[in-house]
C-alpha beads as a LAMMPS data file, in Angstrom:
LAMMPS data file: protein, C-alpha beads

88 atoms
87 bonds

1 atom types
1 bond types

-500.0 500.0 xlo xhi
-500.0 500.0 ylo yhi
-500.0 500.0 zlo zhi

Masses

1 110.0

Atoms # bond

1 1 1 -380.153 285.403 361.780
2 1 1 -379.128 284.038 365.482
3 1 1 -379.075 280.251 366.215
4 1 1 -378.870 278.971 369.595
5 1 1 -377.083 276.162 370.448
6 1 1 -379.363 273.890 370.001
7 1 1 -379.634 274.796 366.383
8 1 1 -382.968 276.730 366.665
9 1 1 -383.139 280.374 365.587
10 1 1 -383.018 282.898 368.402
11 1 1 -385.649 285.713 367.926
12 1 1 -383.426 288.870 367.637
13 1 1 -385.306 292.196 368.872
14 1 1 -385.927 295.120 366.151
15 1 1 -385.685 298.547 367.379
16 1 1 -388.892 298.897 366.703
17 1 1 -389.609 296.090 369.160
18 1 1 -387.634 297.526 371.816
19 1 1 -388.959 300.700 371.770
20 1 1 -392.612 298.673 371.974
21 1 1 -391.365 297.125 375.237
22 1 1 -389.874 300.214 376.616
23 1 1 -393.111 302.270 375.809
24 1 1 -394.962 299.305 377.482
25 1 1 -392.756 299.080 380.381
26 1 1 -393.476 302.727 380.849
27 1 1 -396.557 302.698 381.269
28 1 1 -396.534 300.125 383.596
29 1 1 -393.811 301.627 386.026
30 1 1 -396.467 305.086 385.786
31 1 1 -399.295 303.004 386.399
32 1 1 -397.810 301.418 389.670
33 1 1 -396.185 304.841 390.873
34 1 1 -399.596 306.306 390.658
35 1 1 -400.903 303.411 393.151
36 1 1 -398.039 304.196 395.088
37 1 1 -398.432 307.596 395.258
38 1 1 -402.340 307.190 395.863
39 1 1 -402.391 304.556 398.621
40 1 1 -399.627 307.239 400.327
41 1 1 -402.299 309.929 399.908
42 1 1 -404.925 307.977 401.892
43 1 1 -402.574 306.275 404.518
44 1 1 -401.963 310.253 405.163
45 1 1 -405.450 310.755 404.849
46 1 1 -406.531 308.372 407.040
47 1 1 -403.644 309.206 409.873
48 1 1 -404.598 312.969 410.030
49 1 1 -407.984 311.874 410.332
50 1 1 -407.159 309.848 412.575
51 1 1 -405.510 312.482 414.609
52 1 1 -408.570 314.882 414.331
53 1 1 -410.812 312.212 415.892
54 1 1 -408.018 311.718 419.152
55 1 1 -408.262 315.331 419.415
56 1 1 -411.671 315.463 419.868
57 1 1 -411.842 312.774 421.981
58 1 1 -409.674 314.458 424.154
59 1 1 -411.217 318.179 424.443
60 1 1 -414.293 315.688 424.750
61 1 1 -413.247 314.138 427.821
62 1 1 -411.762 317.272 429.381
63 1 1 -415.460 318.741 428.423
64 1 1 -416.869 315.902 430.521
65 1 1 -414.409 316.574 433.450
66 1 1 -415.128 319.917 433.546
67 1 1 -418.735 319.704 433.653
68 1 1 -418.207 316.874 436.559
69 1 1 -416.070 319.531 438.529
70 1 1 -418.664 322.085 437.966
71 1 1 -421.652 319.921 438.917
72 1 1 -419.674 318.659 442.063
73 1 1 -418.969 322.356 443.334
74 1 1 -422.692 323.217 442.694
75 1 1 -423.797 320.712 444.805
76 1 1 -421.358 321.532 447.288
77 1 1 -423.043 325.165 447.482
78 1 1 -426.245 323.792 447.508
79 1 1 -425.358 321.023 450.942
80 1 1 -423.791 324.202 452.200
81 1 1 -426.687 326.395 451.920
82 1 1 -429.078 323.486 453.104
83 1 1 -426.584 322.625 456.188
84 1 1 -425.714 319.325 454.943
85 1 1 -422.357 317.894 456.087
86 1 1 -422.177 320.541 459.225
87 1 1 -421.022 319.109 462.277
88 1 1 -423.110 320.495 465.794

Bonds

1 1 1 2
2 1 2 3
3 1 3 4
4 1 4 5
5 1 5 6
6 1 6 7
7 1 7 8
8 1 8 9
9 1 9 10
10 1 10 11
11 1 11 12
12 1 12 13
13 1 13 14
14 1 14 15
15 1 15 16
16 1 16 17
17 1 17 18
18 1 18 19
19 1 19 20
20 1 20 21
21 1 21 22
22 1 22 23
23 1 23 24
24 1 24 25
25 1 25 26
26 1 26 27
27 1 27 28
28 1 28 29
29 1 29 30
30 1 30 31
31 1 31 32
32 1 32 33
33 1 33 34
34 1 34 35
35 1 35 36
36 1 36 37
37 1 37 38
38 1 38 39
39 1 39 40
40 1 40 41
41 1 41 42
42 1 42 43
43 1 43 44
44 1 44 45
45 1 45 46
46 1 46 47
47 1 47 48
48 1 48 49
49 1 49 50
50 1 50 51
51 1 51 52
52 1 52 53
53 1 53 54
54 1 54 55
55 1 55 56
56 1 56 57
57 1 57 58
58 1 58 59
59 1 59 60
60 1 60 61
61 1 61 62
62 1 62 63
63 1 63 64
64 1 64 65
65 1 65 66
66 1 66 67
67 1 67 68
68 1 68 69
69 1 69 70
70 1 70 71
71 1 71 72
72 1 72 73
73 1 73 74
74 1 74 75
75 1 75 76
76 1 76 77
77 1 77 78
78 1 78 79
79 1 79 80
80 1 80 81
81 1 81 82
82 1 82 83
83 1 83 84
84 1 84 85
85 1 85 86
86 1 86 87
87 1 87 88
């Protein structure tokens, strides 16, 4: 048996003991890794979905564009054919 200095008897650790904290400890260093390794999954998650929705806002926009350009050219044929905007 182990004293300490004050006289008290130090708790010495069995093998058995040890290999209860290392089996413990274990676990614990799996458990957090799998957190890890989850919250990585959805902060990838969430940035390629992220990426999907700025992609569709942009083919969105250049939809709207598009359609403006369009609109604005018909209604430049139409003033044309009607005689709008000609100078006499």
């Amino acid at each position: 048996m182990h004293f300490l200095k004050n006289g008290h008897p130090a708790h010495v650790f069995t093998t058995e003991d040890r290999r209860k904290a290392a089996a413990t400890t274990n676990q614990i260093r799996r458990e957090r890794a799998e957190i890890v390794a989850l919250e990585l999954e959805n902060r990838l998650c969430d940035e390629r979905v992220a990426r999907i929705e700025a992609r569709r806002a942009r083919k969105r926009e250049q939809a709207r564009r598009r359609r403006e350009a369009q609109r604005l050219a018909r209604q430049t044929e139409v003033w044309m054919e009607l005689g709008y905007g000609a100078r006499f």
